[in-house]
N, C-alpha and C positions, 0 to 999 in steps of 0.2 A: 187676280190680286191687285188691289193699290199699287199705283205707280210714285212713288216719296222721292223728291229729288229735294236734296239738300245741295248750297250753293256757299261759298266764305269768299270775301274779299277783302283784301289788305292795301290799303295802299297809304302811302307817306310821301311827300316832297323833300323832308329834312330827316327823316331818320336815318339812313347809310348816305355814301356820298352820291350814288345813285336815285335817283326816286324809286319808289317800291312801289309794284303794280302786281299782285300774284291774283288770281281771282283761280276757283280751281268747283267742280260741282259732280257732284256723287250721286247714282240712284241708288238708294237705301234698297239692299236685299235680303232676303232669308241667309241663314249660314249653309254654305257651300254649293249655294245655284244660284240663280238670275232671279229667281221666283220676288215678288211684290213681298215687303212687308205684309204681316195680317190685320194689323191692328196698331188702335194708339190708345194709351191710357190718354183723356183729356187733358187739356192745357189746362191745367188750374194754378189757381192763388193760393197760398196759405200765410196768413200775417201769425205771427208767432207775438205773445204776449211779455214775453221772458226771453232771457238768454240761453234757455236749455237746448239741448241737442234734438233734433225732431227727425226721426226719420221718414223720409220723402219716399224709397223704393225701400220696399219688403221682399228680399229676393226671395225667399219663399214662396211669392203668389203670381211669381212666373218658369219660364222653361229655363231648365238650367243650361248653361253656356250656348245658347243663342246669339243671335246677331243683333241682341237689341240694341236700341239708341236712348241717350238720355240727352232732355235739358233742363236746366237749369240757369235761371236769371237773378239776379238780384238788382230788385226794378227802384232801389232807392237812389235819391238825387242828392245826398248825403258822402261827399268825399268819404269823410274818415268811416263810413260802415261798411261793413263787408260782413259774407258771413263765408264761414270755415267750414267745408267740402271733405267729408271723408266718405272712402269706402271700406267697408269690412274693418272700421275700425281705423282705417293708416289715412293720414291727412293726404288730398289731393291736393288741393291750394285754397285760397282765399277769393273769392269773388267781389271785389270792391264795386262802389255807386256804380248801375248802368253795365255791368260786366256780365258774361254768359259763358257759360259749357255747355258744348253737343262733344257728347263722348261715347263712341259703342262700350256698353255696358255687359257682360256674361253673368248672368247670375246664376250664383250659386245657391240652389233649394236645398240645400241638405242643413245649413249651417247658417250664423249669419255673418260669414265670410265676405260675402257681396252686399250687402244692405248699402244702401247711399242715407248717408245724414247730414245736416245740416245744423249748423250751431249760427246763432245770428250774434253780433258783436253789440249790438241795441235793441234793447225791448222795442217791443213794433214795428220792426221790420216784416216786408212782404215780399214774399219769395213766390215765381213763379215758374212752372215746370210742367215735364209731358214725359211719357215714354214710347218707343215707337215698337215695339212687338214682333218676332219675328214666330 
């Protein structure tokens, strides 16, 4: 199996009165062993022409409540856009200019309780994203 090592780092000089230094890195596995992820849906683009809601993951066309991974970017240089993250219908938050989610994801195939969508705040906006498959 793939060995997927994801990594986040934080740091700040002025945000708490301390400087912030967290760096923290995870290897991405199967749900409930060591085992490698299997697979990724590609990294791809999708520029949306409207402000409509576009769904990104179809939790139908994977394993239900697995250990997968999502991201999502919102690669505009545009303060004020953002686009609006929900899952299964319930808002996750807003990804403003340059902002990202890596979130484990369980999808639910029965329903579409789990779908991820995306709603962009400006026509032409481009959104890009991947999912990691367990």
């Amino acid at each position: 199996m793939a060995t997927t090592t994801a990594t986040l780092t934080l740091s700040s000089t002025d945000l708490l009165s301390d400087e912030l230094a967290l760096n923290t890195t995870a290897t991405l596995t199967a749900a409930g062993n060591s085992t490698g992820l299997t697979a990724a849906i590609g990294l791809s683009r999708i520029t949306i022409s409207d402000t409509s809601e576009t769904t990104l993951f179809d939790a139908s066309a994977y394993t239900d409540d697995s250990a997968h991974k999502m991201y999502i970017k919102n690669t505009s240089v545009t303060a004020a856009q953002y686009l609006l993250i929900k899952v299964g219908g319930t808002e996750l938050g807003r990804l403003y200019a340059g902002d990202f989610l890596f979130a484990p994801w369980g999808a639910d195939t029965t329903s579409t309780d789990c779908d991820v969508t995306a709603t962009p705040s400006h026509s032409g906006m481009t959104i890009e994203y991947m999912a990691f498959i367990d």
